[in-house]
N, C-alpha and C positions, 0 to 999 in steps of 0.2 A: 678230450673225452666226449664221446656220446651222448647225451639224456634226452630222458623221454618222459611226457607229463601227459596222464591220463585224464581224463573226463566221461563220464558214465551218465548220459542224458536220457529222458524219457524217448526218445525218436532215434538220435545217433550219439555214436561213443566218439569224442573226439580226440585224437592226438596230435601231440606235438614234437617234432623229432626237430633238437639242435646239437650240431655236429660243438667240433672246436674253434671251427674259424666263427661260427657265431651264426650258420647258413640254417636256416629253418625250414621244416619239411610239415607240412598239414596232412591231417588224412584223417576222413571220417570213413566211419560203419555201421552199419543199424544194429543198434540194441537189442539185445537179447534178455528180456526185463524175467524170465521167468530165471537166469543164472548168468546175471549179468559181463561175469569171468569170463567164457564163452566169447563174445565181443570180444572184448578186449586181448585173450589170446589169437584169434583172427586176424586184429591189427597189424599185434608185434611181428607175428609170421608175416606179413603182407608186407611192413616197413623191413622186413630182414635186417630186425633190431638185435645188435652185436650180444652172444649169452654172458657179458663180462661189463655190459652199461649197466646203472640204475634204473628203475621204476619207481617214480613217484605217482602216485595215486590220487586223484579226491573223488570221494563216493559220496551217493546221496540213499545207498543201503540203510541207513538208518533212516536216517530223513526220511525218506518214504516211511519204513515200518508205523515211523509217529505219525504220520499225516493218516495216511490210511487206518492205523490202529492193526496192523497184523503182528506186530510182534507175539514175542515166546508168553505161556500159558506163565503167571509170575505170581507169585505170593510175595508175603511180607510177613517176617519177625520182627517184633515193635517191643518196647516195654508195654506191660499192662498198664490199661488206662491211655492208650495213645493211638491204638488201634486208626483213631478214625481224625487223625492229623493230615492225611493222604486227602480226604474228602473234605475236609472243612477249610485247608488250603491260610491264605488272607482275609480271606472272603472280602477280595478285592468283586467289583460290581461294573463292568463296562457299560451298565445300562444303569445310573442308579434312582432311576424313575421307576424301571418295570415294579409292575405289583407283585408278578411273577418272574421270577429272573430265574433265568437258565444259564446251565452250566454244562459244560463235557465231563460226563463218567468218570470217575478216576480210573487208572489203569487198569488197579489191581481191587477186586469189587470185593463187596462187605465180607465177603465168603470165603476170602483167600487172604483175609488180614486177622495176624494172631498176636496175642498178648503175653510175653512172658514177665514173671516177676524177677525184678532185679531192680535197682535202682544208684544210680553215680551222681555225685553232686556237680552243679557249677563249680565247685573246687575242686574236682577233679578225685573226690574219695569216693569209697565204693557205701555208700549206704545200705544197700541191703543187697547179699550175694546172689547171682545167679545160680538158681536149682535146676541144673542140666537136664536131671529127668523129666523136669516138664515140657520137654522137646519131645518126648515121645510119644505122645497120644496125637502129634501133630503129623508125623510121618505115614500114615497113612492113609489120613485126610489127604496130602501131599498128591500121593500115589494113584490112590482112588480117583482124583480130578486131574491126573497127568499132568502134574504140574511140570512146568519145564524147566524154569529159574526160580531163584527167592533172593529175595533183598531183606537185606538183617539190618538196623538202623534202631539203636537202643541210644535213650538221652545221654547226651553229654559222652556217647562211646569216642571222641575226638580225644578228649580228655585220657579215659581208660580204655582202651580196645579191648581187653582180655575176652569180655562176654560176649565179643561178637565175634572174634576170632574160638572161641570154644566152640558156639555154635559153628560153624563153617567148619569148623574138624569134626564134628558129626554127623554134617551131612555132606562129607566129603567121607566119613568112614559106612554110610549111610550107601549111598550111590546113588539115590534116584533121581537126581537131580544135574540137570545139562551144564548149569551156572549159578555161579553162589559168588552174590554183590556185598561186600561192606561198607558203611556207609563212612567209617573210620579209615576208611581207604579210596575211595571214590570222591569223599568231599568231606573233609577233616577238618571243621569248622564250625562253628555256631549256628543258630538258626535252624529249628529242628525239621518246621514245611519245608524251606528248601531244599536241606539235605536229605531229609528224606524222596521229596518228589525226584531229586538228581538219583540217589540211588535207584530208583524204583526204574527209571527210565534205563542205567543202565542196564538192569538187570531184563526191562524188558527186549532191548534189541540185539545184547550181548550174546546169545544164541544164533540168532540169523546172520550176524557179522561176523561173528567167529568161523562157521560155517563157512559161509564165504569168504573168507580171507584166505582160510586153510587152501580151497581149492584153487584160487591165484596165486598162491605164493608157490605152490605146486608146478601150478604153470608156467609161471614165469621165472619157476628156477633154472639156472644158479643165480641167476640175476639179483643182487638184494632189493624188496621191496618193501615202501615205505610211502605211507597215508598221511593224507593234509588233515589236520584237526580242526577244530572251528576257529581257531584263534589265526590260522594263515601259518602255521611250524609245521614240523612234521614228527613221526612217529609210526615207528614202525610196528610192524603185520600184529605182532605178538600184542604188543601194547594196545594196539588200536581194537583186538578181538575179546580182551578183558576186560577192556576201560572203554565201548562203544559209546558210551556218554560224549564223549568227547571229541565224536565225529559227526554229530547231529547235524552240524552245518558244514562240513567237510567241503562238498561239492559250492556251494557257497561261496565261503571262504577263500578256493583254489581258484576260482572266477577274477574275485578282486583281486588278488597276489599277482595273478597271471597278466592284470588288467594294467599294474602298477609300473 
């Protein structure tokens, strides 16, 4: 059988084509960074890559969005009172001399982080219910700043999802929004700055990699295709465009695999 392993660099898209017998074919292409797919459909037409091989992928789409900071316009539903967990972080200090110490913005800025009351305990019971209708006067705060995604990340939701999953049925019955991140599904675990900053990130590149996935997986059908995560596995188109967290280091990642 055929395979073929992608790479999407700032300058050239590199590929690699090995047959069965184990015969390796290289071939590069310049980048097409404003829709990177483009490239990489070039390629496969140019290798006259058989429609019945796989595609494996590692993309640095997200990786960029973070370095650069262009990702999707993103809010955050928090429990009340925790709003500002996102910005207060560790308050780990790489300098911890300066008088003034500096930090990078959080993604999602004071204006697009909301509070709703609800409360779940460390053991896992629901202390005080989620009042759904206080989702509403947030919708088109939403709207009015075009918001594009939202990450939902309510305490201890690892425990109980319900409240976050409520929320996400109403602004999925709602529409105005491209992507809708939980953080009971994203990173279903303790440690609420973590989970929440993992959430957040999803939710901010999960728009632009969804996007882009759609239209390669497009291109490169019938072929099945299938993205390197940052751990060096893979996963495919569909997974990779809901769960972009998880390809931060993708291109990375498929470096050292490919290195091994």
């Amino acid at each position: 059988m055929i395979r073929i392993g992608i790479d999407t660099g700032g300058t050239f898209t590199d590929f690699v084509q090995i047959d069965a017998a184990g015969q390796l074919q290289i071939y590069k292409q310049l980048s097409t960074p404003a829709d990177p797919s483009r490239a990489i459909l070039a390629g496969i037409a140019a290798l006259h890559y058989p429609a019945s091989a796989p595609v494996v992928h590692g993309s640095t789409v997200a990786t960029n969005a973070l370095l650069e900071r262009r990702g999707a316009r993103t809010a955050l539903i928090t429990t009340a009172g925790f709003e500002d967990v996102l910005a207060i972080g560790r308050q780990n200090r790489p300098d911890i001399y300066a008088l003034v110490p500096q930090k990078p913005p959080p993604l999602v800025p004071d204006g697009w982080r909301f509070g709703l009351v609800e409360r779940v305990t460390a053991a896992g019971e629901i202390l005080t219910e989620l009042n759904l209708p206080d989702l509403e006067p947030i919708l088109p705060r939403l709207a009015a700043d075009n918001i594009e995604s939202v990450a939902v990340c309510f305490l201890f939701s690892f425990l109980r999802p319900e409240h976050e999953q409520a929320v996400k049925a109403r602004l999925l019955a709602w529409g105005g929004v491209e992507s809708i991140s939980l953080s009971s599904e994203i990173l279903p675990e303790y440690r609420e700055f973590e989970r929440t900053a993992t959430t957040v990130i999803n939710a901010y590149v999960s728009p632009l990699m969804n996007r882009y996935l759609d239209r390669l997986a497009a291109g490169v059908a019938p072929r099945p295709l299938t993205i390197m995560q940052s751990n060096g596995g893979i996963i495919s188109a569909a997974t990779a465009g809901g769960e972009a967290a998880r390809t931060c280091l993708s291109g990375p990642a498929g470096g050292v695999v490919g290195a091994r």
